[in-house]
N, C-alpha and C positions, 0 to 999 in steps of 0.2 A: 196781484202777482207778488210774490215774496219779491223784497223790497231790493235786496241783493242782486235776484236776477236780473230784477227791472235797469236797474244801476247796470247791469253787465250790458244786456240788450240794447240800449240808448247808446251807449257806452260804441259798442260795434258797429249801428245802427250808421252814427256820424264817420267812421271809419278809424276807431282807436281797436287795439288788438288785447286778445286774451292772454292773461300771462299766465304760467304753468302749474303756480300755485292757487291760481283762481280755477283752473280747469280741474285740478287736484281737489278743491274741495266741492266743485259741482258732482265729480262722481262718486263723493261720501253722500250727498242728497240722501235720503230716504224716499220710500215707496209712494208715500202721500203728495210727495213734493215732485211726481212725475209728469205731473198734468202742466205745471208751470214751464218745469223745462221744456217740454214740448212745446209749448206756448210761444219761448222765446226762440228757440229753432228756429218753426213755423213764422215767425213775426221775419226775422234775418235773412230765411232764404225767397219771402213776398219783398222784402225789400233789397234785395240783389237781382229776385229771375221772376219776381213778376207772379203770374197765377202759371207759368211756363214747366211745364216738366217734359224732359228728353229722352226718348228712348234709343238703343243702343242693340245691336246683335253683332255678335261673332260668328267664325268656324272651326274647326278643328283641322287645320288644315294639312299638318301630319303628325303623325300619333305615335307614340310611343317611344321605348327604344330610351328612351333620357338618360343619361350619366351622372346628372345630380342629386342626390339622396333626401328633397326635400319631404319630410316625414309625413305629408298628406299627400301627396301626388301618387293618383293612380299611374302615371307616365314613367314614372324612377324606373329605371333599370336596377334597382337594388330591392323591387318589390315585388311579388308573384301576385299581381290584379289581376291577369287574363285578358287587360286592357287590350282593345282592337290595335294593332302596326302595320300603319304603310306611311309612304312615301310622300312628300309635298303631291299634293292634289294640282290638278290640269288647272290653265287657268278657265275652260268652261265652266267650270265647277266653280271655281271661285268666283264667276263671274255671276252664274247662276245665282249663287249664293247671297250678293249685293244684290242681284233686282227681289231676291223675296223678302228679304232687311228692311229695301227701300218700298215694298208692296205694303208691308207691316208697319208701317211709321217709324222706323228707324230713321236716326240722324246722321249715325255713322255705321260701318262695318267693320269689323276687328280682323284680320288674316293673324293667324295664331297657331305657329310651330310648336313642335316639342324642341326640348335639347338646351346645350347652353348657350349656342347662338346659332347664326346660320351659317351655309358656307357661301364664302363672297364670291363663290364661281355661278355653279347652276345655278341654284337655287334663290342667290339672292336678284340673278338674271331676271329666273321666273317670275318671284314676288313685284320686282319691280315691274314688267310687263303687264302684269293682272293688274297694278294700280294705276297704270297709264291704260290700261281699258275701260276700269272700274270709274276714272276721272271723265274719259271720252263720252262716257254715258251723262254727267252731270245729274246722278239721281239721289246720290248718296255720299258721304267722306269717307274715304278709304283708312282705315287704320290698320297698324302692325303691332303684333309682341314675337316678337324674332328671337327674343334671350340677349346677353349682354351683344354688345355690336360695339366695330369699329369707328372714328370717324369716318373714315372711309365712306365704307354702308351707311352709315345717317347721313350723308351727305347726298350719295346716290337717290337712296330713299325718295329722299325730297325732291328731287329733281324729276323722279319717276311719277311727283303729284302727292306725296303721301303727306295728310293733312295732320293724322295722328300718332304720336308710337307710344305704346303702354308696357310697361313696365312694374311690376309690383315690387314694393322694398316686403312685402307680406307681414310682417310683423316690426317690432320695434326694436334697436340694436343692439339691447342688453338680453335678446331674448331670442334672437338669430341663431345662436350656435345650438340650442335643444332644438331646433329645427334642420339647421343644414348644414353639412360642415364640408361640403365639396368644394364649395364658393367662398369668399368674402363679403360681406355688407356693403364694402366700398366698393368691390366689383359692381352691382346694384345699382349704389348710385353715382358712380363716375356714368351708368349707361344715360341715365335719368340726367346729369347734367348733359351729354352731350348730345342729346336730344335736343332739349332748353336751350344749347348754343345755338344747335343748328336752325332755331327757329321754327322748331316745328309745336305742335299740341302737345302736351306728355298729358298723359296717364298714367298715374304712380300711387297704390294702395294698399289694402291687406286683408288678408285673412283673420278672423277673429272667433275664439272658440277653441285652440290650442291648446289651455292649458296657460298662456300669457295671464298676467293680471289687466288691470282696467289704467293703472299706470305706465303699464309697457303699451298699452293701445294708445294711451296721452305721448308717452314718447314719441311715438311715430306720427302723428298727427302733427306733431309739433318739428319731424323732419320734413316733413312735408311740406310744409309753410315754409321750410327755410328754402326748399327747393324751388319753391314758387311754383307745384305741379299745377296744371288747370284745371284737369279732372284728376278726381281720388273714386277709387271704387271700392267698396266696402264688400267683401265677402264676409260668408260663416260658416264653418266648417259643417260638411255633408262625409261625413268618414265612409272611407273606401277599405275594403275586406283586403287583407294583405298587406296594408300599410301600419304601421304603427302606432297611428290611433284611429285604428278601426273602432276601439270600444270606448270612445271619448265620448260623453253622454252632450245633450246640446245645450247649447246658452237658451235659459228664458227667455219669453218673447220683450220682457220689460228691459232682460238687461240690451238685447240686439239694441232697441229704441234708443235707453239711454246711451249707449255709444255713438248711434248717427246722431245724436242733437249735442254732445260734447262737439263733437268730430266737423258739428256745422257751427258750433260757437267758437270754436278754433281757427276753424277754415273759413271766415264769410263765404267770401270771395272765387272757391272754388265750385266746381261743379261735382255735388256727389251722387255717386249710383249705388243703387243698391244692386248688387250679384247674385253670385253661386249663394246657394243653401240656405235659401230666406224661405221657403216653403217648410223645411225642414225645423227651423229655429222662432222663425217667427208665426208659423201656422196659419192661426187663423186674425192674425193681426199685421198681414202681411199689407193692409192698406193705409197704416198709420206712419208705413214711412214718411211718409210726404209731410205730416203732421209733426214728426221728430226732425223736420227739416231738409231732408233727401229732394235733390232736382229732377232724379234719371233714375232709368232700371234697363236692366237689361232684359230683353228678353225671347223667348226660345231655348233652344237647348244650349245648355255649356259646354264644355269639352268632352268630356264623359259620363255625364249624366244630363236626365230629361229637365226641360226647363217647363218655365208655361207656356201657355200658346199665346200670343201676339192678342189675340181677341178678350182674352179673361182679363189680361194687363193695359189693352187699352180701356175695356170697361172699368176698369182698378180707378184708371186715373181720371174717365169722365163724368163716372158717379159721383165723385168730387168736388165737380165743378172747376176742374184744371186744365189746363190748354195742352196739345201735345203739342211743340213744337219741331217743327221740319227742319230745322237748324239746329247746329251746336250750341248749345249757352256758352260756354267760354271755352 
C-alpha cells in the first residue's frame, strides 16, 4: 500500500482523525492509486462495523407541492416534473410500509415528506402516531425527514419513539446557494443540531454529481464530523426532466468510489449508505461500495424514482461474504 495511505489508515485505525489538507490530497490520487484507497476504506469500516452492513428503506410519504427551489428536486414547486401530489399518506400505509422494510432486512424505516417542514398540528399529530404504531410492532426503527422542525416537534418526535431524523445538508456550504436559495444552510443545520440535542439518531448527507467540485464534497464531509452526524448518506444525482439539471451528464463509477472511501477516511466513525442514483452513476460497479468503504444502502424505491429490489441488494451484499445486519450500526 502506498506508504502515505498506510500512515493515514493506522493513523484512523488507533482513533486519530483526518485533517482537510490530508483529505485534499487523497482526492488529487490518480487512477492507478485507486485500488489502495479502497483498501484503506475497506480496512476502517472492518475495523469500526465488522463484516456488518445495514440496510435501510423509506417512503414517500407526501409528495409534492414543495416551496423550496432546490435545483434537483422533482418535488419543487418552481419545477414542471409531472411529479405525483397528494397528501400525508394514512398511517395503514405507513404502517404497511415498515413491515415490508422490516420483511426485506431493513434496520430502519425512513417516513419522508415533501415541503420545508411539517405542520405542528395534523400532520405532525399523524407522523407521530404511525411511529408509536411503527414502535408497538418492535420490527423495525422508525425514522423521519420532516424538512427543517422546531424544538418543539423534535422533541415530540422522540417521545412518539422516533429513533431516527435525517436531514441532508446535500452539498457543501460554499456551494449551497447554486443550488437553493429559498433557505439558508444554517436553517439545515440548526435542524441537524437540534436533533443531536434532543438525543435522537441524525442522519445528515448529500447529493453528489451537481456540478460541486471534490473539494466542496470534502467541505461537507468535514461539516459533518463537526456535527457528530451518526449516519451520512451519500447520494448521486439521477436528473429529473424539468428541473435544472435535467442534462447534467453522471459522475464515473471511479469518481462515485473515490468519494465514499474519502468520505469513510473522514468519517471512521459514522455510518455510510449509499442512495439515490447509484444504478445510474455507479452501474455496473454498484457492488464495490462496500470495498470503498460504505456500511448501508438503501433500498427499494426512492421518492420518485425506482430503486432496486430488496432481493438483488441483499444478494449484492451476500456474495461478499458480508453480514446484513438487523440492527442499526450507529
Amino acid at each position: 500500500m502506498n506508504t502515505t495511505l498506510e500512515r493515514y489508515c493506522d493513523e484512523i485505525c488507533t482513533g486519530c482523525l483526518l485533517q482537510p489538507d490530508q483529505a485534499l490530497a487523497l482526492a488529487a490520487l490518480p487512477r492507478e492509486s485507486m485500488p489502495e484507497l479502497f483498501s484503506a476504506a475497506s480496512r476502517i469500516r472492518e475495523n469500526r462495523f465488522g463484516n456488518r452492513i445495514a440496510i435501510c428503506s423509506i417512503i414517500n410519504a407526501k409528495s409534492g407541492l414543495c416551496p423550496e427551489n432546490c435545483a434537483f428536486c422533482a418535488q419543487s414547486s418552481y419545477h414542471n416534473t409531472g411529479v405525483a401530489c397528494y397528501p400525508l399518506l394514512e398511517n395503514d400505509s405507513l404502517l404497511e410500509g415498515s413491515r415490508d422494510a422490516a420483511q426485506n432486512s431493513a434496520a430502519c424505516f425512513g417516513i419522508v415528506t415533501s415541503g420545508s417542514g411539517i405542520d405542528e398540528g395534523y400532520e405532525l399529530e399523524k407522523v407521530c402516531s404511525a411511529i408509536k404504531s411503527i414502535r408497538s410492532q418492535n420490527l423495525i426503527a422508525p425514522g423521519a425527514s420532516l424538512g427543517t422542525v422546531t424544538k418543539n416537534a423534535v422533541y415530540r418526535l422522540k417521545d412518539a419513539g422516533l429513533v431516527t431524523y435525517h436531514h441532508n445538508l446535500e452539498t457543501g456550504r460554499s456551494f449551497f446557494n447554486q443550488i437553493c436559495t429559498t433557505h439558508d444552510y444554517d436553517d439545515d443545520v440548526a435542524t441537524v443540531r437540534l436533533a443531536k440535542e434532543a438525543g435522537l439518531r441524525v442522519c445528515s448527507g448529500g447529493l453528489f454529481g451537481m456540478g460541486e467540485s471534490m473539494a466542496q464534497r470534502i467541505e461537507l464531509a468535514f461539516t459533518l464530523r463537526e456535527l457528530e452526524v451518526d449516519s451520512v448518506p451519500i447520494n448521486f444525482l439521477d436528473p429529473v426532466s424539468g428541473t435544472p439539471l435535467a442534462g447534467v451528464a453522471p459522475l464515473s463509477p471511479l469518481e462515485c468510489l473515490k468519494t465514499i472511501a474519502i468520505f469513510r477516511l473522514i468519517l471512521p466513525d459514522a455510518h455510510i449508505t449509499i442512495c439515490g442514483g447509484r444504478q445510474r452513476n455507479l452501474m455496473e460497479l454498484q457492488s464495490w461500495i462496500f470495498l470503498a468503504g460504505a456500511s448501508g444502502v438503501m433500498t427499494g424505491n426512492y421518492l420518485t424514482k425506482k430503486g432496486r429490489s430488496s432481493e438483488e441488494d441483499i444478494r449484492m451484499i451476500q456474495d461478499q461474504g458480508l453480514e446484513i445486519s438487523r440492527e442499526i450500526l450507529r
